[in-house]
C-alpha positions as CSV (number, residue, x, y, z in Angstrom):
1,X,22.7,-90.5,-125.4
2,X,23.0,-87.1,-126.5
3,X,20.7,-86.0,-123.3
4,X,23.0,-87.8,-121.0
5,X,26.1,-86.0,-122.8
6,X,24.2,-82.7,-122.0
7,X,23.4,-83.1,-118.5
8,X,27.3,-84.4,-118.3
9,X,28.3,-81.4,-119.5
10,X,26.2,-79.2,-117.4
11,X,27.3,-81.0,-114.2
12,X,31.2,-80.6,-115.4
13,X,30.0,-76.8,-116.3
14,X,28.5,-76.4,-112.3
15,X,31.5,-78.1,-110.7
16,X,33.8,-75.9,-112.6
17,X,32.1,-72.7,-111.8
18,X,31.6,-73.1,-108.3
19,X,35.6,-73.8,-107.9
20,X,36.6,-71.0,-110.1
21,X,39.8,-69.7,-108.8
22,X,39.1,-66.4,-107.0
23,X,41.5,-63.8,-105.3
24,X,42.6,-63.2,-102.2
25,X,44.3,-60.8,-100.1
26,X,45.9,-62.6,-96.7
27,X,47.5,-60.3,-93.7
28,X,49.7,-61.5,-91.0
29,X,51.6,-58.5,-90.3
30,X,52.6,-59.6,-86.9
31,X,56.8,-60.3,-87.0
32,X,57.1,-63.3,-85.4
33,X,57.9,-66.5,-87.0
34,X,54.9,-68.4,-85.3
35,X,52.7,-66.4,-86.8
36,X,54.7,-66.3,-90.2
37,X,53.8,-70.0,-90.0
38,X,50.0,-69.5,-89.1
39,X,50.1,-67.0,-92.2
40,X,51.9,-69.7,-94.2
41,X,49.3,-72.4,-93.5
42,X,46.4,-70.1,-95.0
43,X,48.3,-69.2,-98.3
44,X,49.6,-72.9,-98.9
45,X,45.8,-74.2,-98.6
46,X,44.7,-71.1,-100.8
47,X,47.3,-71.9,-103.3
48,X,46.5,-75.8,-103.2
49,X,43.3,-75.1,-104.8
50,X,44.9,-72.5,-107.8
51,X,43.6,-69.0,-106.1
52,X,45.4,-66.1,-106.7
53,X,46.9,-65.0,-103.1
54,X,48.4,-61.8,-102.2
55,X,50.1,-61.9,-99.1
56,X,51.6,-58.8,-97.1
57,X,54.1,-60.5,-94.6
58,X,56.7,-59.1,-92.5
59,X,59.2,-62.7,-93.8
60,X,59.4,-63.9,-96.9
61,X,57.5,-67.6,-98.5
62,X,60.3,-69.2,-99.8
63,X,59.7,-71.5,-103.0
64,X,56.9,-69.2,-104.4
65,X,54.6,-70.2,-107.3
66,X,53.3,-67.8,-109.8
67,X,50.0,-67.0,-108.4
68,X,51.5,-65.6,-105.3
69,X,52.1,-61.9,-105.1
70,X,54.2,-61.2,-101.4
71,X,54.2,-57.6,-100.3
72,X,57.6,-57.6,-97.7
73,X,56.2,-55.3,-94.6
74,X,59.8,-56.5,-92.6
75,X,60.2,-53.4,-91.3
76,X,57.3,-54.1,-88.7
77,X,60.3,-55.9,-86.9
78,X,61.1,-52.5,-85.6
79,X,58.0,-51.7,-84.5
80,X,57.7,-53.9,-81.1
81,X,59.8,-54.0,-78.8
82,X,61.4,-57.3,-78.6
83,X,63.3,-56.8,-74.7
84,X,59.7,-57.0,-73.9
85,X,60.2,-61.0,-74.7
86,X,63.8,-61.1,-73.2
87,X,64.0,-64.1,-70.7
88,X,66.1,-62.3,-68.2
89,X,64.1,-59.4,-68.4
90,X,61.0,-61.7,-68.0
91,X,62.4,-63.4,-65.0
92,X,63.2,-59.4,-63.3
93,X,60.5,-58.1,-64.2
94,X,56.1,-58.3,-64.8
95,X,55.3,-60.6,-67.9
96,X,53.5,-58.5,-70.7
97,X,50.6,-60.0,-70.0
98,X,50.1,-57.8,-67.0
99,X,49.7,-54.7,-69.1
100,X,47.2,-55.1,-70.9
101,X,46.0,-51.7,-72.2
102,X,49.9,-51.4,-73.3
103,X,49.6,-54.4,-75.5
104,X,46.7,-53.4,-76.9
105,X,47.8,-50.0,-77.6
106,X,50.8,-51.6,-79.1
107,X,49.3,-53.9,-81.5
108,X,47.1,-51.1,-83.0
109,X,50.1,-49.4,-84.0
110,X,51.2,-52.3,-85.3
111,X,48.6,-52.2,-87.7
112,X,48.5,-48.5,-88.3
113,X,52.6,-49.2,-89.5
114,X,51.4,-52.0,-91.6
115,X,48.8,-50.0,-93.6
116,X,51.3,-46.5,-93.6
117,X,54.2,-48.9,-94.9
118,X,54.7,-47.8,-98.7
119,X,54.6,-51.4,-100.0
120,X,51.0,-51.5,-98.5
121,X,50.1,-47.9,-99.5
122,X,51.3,-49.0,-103.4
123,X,48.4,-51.3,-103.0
124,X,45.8,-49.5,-101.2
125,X,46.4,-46.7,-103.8
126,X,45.6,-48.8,-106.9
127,X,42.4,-48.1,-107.7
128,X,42.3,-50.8,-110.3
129,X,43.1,-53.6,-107.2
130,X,40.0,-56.2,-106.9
131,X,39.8,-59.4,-104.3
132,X,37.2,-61.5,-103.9
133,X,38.3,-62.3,-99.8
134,X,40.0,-60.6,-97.2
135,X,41.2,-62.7,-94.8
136,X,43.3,-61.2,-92.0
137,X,45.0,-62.1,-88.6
138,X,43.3,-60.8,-85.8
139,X,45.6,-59.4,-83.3
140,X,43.7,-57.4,-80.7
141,X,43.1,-54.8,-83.2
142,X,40.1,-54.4,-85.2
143,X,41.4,-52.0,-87.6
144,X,42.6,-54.5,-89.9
145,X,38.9,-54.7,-90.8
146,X,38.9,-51.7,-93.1
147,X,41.2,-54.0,-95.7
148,X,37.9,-55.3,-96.5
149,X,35.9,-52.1,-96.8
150,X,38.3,-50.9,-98.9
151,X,38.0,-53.4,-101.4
152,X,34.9,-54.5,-101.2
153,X,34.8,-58.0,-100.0
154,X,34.1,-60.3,-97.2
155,X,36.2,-60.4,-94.6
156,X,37.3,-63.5,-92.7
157,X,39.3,-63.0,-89.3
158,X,42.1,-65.7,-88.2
159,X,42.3,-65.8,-84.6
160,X,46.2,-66.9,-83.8
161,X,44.8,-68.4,-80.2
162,X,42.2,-70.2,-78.6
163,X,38.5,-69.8,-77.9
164,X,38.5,-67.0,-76.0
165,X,36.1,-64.0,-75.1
166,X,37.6,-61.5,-77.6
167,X,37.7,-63.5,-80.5
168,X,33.7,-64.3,-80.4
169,X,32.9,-60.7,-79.6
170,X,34.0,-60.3,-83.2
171,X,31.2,-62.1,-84.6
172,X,28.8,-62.5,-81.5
173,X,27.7,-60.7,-78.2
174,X,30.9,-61.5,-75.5
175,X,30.2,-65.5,-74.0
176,X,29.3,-65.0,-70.1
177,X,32.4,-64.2,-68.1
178,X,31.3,-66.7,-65.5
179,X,33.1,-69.5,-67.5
180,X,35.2,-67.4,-70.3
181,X,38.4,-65.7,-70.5
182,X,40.4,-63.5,-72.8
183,X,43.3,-65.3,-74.7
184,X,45.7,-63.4,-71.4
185,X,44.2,-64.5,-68.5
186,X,46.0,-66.5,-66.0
187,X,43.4,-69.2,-65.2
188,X,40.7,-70.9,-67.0
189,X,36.9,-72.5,-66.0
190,X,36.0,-73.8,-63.8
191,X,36.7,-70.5,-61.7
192,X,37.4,-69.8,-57.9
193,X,34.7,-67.1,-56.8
194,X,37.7,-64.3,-56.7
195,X,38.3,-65.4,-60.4
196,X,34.6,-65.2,-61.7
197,X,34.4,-61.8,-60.0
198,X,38.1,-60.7,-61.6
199,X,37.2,-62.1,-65.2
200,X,33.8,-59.9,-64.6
201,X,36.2,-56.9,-63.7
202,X,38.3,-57.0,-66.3
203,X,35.6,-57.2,-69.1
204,X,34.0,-53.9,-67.7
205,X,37.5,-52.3,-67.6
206,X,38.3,-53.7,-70.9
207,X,34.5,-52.7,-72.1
208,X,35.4,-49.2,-70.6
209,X,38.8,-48.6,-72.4
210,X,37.4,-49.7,-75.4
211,X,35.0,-46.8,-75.7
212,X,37.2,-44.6,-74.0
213,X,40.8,-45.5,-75.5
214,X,41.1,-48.3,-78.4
215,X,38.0,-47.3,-80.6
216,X,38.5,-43.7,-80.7
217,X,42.4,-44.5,-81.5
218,X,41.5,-46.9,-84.5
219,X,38.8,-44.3,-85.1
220,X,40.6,-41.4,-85.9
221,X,43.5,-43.7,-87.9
222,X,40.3,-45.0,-89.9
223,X,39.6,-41.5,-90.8
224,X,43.2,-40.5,-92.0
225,X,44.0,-43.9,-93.0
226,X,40.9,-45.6,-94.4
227,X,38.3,-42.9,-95.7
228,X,40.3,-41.2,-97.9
229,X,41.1,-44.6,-99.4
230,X,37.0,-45.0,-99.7
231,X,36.2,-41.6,-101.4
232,X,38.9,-42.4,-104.3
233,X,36.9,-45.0,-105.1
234,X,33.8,-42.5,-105.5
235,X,31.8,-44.7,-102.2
236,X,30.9,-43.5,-99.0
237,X,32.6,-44.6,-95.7
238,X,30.4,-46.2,-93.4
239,X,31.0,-45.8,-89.6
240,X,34.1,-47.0,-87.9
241,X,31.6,-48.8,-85.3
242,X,30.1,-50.5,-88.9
243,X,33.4,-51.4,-90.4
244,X,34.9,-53.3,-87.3
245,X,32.2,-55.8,-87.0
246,X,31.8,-56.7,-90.3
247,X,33.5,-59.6,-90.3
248,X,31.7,-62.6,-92.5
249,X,33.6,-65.6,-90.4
250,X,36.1,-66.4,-88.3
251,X,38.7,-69.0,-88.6
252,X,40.4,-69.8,-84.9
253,X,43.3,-71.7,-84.7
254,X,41.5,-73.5,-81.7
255,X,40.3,-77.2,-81.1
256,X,38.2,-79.0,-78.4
257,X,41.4,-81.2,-77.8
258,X,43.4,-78.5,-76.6
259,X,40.5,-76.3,-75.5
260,X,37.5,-76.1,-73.9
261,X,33.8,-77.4,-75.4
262,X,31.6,-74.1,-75.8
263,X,28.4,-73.3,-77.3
264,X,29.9,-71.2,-80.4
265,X,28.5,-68.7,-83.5
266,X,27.5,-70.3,-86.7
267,X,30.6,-68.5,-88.2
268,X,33.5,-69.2,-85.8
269,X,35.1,-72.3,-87.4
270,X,37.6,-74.2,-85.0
271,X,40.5,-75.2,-87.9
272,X,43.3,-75.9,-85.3
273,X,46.8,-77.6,-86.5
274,X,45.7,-76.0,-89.9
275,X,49.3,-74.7,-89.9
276,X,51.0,-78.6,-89.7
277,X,52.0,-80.0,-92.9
278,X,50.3,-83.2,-94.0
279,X,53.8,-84.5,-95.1
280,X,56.0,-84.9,-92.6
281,X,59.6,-83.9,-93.6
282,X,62.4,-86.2,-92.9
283,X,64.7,-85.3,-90.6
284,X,68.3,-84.2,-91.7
285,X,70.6,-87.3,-91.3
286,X,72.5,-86.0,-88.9
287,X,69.6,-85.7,-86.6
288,X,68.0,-88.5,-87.5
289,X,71.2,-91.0,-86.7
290,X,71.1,-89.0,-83.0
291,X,67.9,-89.8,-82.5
292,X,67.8,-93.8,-83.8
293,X,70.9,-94.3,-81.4
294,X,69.0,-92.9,-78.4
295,X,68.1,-96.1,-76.3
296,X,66.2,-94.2,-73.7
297,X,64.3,-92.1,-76.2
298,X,64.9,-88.1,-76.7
299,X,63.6,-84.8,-74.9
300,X,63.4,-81.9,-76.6
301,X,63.4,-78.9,-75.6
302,X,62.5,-75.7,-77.6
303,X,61.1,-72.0,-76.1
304,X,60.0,-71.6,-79.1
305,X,60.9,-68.7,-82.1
306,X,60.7,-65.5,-80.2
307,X,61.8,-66.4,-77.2
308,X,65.6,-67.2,-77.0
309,X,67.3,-69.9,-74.9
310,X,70.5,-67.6,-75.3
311,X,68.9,-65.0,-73.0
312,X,68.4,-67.8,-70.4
313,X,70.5,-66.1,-66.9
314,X,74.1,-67.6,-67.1
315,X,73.6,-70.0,-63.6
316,X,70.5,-71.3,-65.5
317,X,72.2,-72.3,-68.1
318,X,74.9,-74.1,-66.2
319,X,72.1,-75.8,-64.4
320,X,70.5,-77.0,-67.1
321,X,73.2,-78.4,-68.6
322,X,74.5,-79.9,-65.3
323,X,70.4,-81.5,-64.4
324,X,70.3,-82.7,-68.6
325,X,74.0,-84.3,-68.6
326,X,72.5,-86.8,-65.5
327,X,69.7,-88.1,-67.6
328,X,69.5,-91.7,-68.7
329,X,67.7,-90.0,-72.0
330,X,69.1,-87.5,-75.2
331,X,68.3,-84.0,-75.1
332,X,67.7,-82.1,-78.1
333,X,68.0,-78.1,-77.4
334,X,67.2,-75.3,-79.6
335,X,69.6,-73.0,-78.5
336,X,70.7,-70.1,-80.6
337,X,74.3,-70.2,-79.8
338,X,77.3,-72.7,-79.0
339,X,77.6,-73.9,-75.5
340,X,80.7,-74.8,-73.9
341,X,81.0,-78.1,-71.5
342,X,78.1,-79.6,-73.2
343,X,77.7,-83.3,-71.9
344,X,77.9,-86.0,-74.1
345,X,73.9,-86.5,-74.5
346,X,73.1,-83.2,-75.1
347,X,72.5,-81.7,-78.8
348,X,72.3,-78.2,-79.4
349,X,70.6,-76.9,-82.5
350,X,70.6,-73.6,-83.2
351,X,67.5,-74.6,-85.6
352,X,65.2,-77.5,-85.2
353,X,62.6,-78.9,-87.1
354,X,60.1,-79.6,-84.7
355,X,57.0,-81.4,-86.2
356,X,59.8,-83.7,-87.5
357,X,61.3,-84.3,-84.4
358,X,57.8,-84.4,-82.5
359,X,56.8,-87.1,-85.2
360,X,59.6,-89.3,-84.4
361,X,59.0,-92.8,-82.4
362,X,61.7,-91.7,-80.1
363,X,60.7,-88.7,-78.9
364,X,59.5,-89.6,-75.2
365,X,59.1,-85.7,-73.9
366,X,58.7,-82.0,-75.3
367,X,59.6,-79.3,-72.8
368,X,58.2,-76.0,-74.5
369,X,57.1,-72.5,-73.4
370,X,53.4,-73.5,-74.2
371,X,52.7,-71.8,-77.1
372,X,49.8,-72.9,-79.0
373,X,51.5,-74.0,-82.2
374,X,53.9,-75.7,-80.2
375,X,50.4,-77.0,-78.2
376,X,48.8,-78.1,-80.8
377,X,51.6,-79.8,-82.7
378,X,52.5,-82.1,-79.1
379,X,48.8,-83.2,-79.4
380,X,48.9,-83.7,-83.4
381,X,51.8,-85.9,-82.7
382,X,50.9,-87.2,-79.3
383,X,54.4,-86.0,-76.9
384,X,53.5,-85.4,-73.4
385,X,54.7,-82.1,-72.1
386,X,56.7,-79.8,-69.7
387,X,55.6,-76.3,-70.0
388,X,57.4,-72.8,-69.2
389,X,54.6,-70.3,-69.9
390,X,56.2,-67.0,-70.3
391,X,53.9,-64.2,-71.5
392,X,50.4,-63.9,-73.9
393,X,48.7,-67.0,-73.7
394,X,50.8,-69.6,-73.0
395,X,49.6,-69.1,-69.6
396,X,45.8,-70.3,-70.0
397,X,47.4,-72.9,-72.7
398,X,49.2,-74.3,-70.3
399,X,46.5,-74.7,-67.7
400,X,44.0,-76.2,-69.9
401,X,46.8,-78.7,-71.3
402,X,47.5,-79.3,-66.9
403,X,44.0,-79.7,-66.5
404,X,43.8,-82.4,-69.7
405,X,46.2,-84.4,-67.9
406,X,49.1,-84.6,-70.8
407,X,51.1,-81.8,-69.1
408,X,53.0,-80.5,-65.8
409,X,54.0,-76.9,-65.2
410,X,57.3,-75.3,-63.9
411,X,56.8,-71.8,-63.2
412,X,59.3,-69.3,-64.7
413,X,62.4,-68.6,-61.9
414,X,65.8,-69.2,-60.8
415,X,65.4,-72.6,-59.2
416,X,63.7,-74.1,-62.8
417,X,66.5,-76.2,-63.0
418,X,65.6,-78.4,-59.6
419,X,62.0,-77.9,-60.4
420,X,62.3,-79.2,-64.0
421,X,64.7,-81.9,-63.0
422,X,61.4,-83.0,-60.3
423,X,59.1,-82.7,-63.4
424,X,60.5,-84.7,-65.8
425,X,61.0,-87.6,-63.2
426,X,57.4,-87.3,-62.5
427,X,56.6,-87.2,-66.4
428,X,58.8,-90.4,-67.8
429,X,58.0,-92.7,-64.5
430,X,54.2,-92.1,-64.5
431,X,53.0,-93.5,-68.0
432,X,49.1,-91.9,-67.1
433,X,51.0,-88.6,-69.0
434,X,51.8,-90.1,-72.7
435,X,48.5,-92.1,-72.3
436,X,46.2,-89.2,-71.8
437,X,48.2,-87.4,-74.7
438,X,47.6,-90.2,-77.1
439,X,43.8,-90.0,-76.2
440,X,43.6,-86.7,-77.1
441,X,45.5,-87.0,-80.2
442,X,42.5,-89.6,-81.1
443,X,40.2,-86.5,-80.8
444,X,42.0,-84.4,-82.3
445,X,42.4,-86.5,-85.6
446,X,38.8,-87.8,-85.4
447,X,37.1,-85.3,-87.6
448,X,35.1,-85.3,-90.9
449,X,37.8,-83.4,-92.9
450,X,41.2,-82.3,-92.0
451,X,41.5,-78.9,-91.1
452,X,43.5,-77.4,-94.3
453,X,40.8,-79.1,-96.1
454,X,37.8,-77.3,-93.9
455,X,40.1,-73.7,-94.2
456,X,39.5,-74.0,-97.9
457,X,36.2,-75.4,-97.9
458,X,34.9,-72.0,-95.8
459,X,36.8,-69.7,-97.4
460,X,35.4,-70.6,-100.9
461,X,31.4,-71.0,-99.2
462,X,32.2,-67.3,-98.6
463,X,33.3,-66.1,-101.6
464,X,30.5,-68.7,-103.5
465,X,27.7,-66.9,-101.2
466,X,29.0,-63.5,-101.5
467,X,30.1,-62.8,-97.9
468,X,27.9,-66.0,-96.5
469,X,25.0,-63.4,-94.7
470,X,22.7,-66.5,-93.8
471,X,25.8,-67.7,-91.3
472,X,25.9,-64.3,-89.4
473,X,24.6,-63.9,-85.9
474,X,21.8,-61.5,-85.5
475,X,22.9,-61.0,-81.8
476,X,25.2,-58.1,-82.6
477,X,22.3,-55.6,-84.1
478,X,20.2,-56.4,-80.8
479,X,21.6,-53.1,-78.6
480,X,22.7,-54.0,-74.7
481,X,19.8,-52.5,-73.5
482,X,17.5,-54.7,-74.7
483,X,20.3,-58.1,-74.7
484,X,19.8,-57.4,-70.8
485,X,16.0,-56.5,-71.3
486,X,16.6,-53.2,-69.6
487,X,13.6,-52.0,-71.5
488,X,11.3,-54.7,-69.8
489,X,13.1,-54.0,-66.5
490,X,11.4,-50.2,-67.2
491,X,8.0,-51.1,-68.5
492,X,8.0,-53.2,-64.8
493,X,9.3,-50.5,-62.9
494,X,6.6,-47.8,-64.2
495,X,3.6,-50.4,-64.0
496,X,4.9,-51.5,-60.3
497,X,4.8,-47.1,-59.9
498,X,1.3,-46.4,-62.0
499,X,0.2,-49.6,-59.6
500,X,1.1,-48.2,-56.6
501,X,0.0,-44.8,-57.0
502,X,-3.1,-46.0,-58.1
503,X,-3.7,-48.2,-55.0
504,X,-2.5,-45.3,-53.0
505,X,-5.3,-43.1,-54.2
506,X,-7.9,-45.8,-53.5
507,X,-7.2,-46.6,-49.9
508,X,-7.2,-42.9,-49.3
509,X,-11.0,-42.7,-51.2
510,X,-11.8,-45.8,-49.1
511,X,-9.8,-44.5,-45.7
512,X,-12.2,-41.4,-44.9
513,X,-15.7,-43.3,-45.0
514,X,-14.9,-46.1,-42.7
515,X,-13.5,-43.4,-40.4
516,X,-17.8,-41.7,-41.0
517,X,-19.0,-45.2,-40.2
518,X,-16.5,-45.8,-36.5
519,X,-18.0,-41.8,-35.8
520,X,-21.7,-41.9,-36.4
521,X,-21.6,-45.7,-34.6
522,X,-20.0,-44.2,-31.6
523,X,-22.7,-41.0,-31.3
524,X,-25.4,-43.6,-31.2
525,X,-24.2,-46.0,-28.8
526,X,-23.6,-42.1,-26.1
């Protein structure tokens, strides 16, 4: 009895120790509220299990407990420029997505504004600060890494999009542009032979600029920013090119459902729909009454949080008023502004609560902009789709959500009103659209664990294996040279050359005395 008692305590002793609560620093610095709701996702898990979080965020948690610390980096708002994500300037003018050294470029001095903000540098400059995790969002920049370095702790990467070329590179050797993108490409695999041959382009370009552009930028920032930081603290600074790959895991915001199947690093951990709240929130009861007295079901429509329907080109507007007030069905808009004329099934909302409204039984059809929380949600809740990509990667969402069979595309221009109108004829009269969607809802809720759960589990594995070493790839200490066994291709080249020589030499020994033998044979026969 008393041996059982022991071995009970013991095992209550283990349990405890190996969910201790640890800390954690979380940074989604990007000001956007999609993100602010990716960030969100990671510090409500975190908190779920007791950790103490500290969370630099450019918008406020509302309802904090205790254990979280928030450090307010809202000023970032100021940093991007948001008529980059105007509508009308969209529609007159290249989608950012085109320039992508500029976007690039501009997201590393987002994070260079993030770590000079004063609420940040309060942090940075307390020597006295410990965390047991970093986990950051990565958004094209790899600076972000040195949070990490600086305290001394593993770092875990969130990547806001899909699986995509950039986001293994962080942990892995870049996956074969034959059948890859970035997360801002226009297409996706299988690829047209111009395609394959402009994916392959663009990684040696973006290869190229990174040696000759980014990592010198984030270089010499990591040297005014980041060493000093390191030789307060009486250690060493290891090399930029040291710091930015030293990341213990990944967490994408990704899923085979709404992406493709590749072969993928021990430490990239799909966790997609992470972000969705296992409760879903009753609607208010105003909106709910709206959408219970539909009798052809409801369409809602949302461009999501940065972009805004406002901006939408006045004739647009008045068309898409004039195509949704002929529709048998209710339309639900997210519009940040009051409309006049508005027909009699048309609801504007300046604010929605999609998941809510995605959830309900009567939502027949979600027109979005293709975003992948918005993506990922419309498969979590099973709503076929009409998508508007715009700029980033709602492009390459879109067409892998075309290609699953769940959604149509209308292309971004003056006559989307007649093209939408065709599109959502097409979508409520052919029933293969919510059929395929509901499928892939199946896959996407068929997994061992749900994904807030499998966000905590990894991020405690790392802290409970000090950094998780054993889940790295060796791949990035193997150098290019010998990845493309360039070294081999020279030990061939110089044995094919010692060879030849060597042969060379011997015909010429042999040459000359068959030449004696032709001569003296010739004397004797005269």
């Amino acid at each position: 009895m008393i041996m059982a008692l022991a071995i009970f305590l013991l095992l209550g002793l283990l349990l405890s120790s190996s969910c201790e609560a640890y800390k954690a620093l979380v940074v989604f610095g990007m000001p956007s509220t999609s993100h602010f709701h990716l960030g969100n996702g990671v510090v409500r898990n975190l908190l779920k299990d007791g950790h103490e979080v500290t969370y630099i965020t450019p918008i406020e948690y509302k309802n904090a407990q205790p254990n979280l610390r928030q450090i307010d980096v809202s000023s970032n708002f100021d940093v991007l420029p948001t008529y980059q994500i105007n509508l009308k300037h969209l529609m007159e003018a290249p989608t950012p997505s085109g320039h992508r050294k500029f976007v690039k470029l501009m997201l590393i001095n987002l994070v260079v504004k993030t770590l000079e903000h004063e609420n940040v540098q309060r942090l940075l400059n307390d020597t006295n600060e410990h965390f047991d995790v970093v986990i950051v969002e990565h958004m094209m920049a790899d600076l972000s890494a040195s949070y990490a370095t600086i305290f001394d702790c593993p770092l875990i990467w969130v990547s806001p999009v899909e699986v995509n070329a950039l986001s293994i590179g962080l942990i892995d050797v870049l996956p074969n542009p034959a059948y890859t993108t970035d997360a801002m490409a226009l297409y996706t695999a299988p690829f047209t032979f111009l395609e394959r041959l402009e994916e392959l382009w663009m990684r040696i370009s973006d290869s190229y600029n990174d040696y000759m552009v980014y990592e010198p930028t984030e270089e010499a920032e990591y040297q005014r920013l980041i060493v000093p930081q390191l030789q307060k603290r009486g250690r060493q600074a290891p090399p930029y090119s040291e710091v930015r790959y030293n990341a213990t895991l990944v967490l994408g915001n990704s899923h085979v459902s709404t992406g493709i199947a590749l072969g993928l690093p021990q430490n990239y951990k799909s966790i997609g729909g992470y972000h969705i709240e296992e409760e879903v929130k009753p609607l208010p009861e105003d909106l709910e009454k709206i959408m219970m007295n539909s009798k052809n079901g409801v369409i809602y429509f949302s461009m999501g949080s940065n972009l805004k329907s406002k901006d939408w080109p006045e004739e647009i507007k008045r068309d898409l008023l004039k195509l949704f007030g002929e529709l048998k069905q209710t339309v639900i808009w997210k519009f940040e502004e009051e409309l006049p004329n508005v027909p009699k099934n048309v609801h504007i909302l300046k604010w929605a609560p999609q998941p809510s409204i995605l959830a309900h039984p009567k939502c027949v059809l979600f027109i979005t902009h293709g975003g992948l929380l918005s993506t990922t949600e419309t498969i979590h809740y099973g709503v076929p789709t009409i998508a508007i990509p715009v700029f980033g990667d709602q492009f390459i969402n879109v067409k892998k959500a075309v290609a699953r069979g769940y959604a149509l595309e209308v292309k971004l221009s003056h006559s989307i009103a007649a093209e939408l109108k065709v599109a959502i004829q097409e979508m409520l009269n052919n029933p293969k659209y919510r059929q395929r969607v509901k499928e892939l809802s199946y896959i996407y809720h068929d997994r061992p664990v749900k994904p807030g759960a499998e966000l905590r589990h990894w991020v405690q594995h790392v802290v409970n294996t000090r950094g998780a070493p054993h889940l790295r790839s060796p791949a990035l200490q193997v150098p290019l040279y010998q990845r493309l066994y360039l070294d081999l291709a020279a030990l061939l080249l110089v044995v094919i050359l010692v060879l030849k020589v060597l042969l060379r030499n011997l015909y010429h020994r042999i040459r000359p005395k068959k030449t004696n033998v032709n001569i003296k044979k010739k004397d004797k026969k005269n």
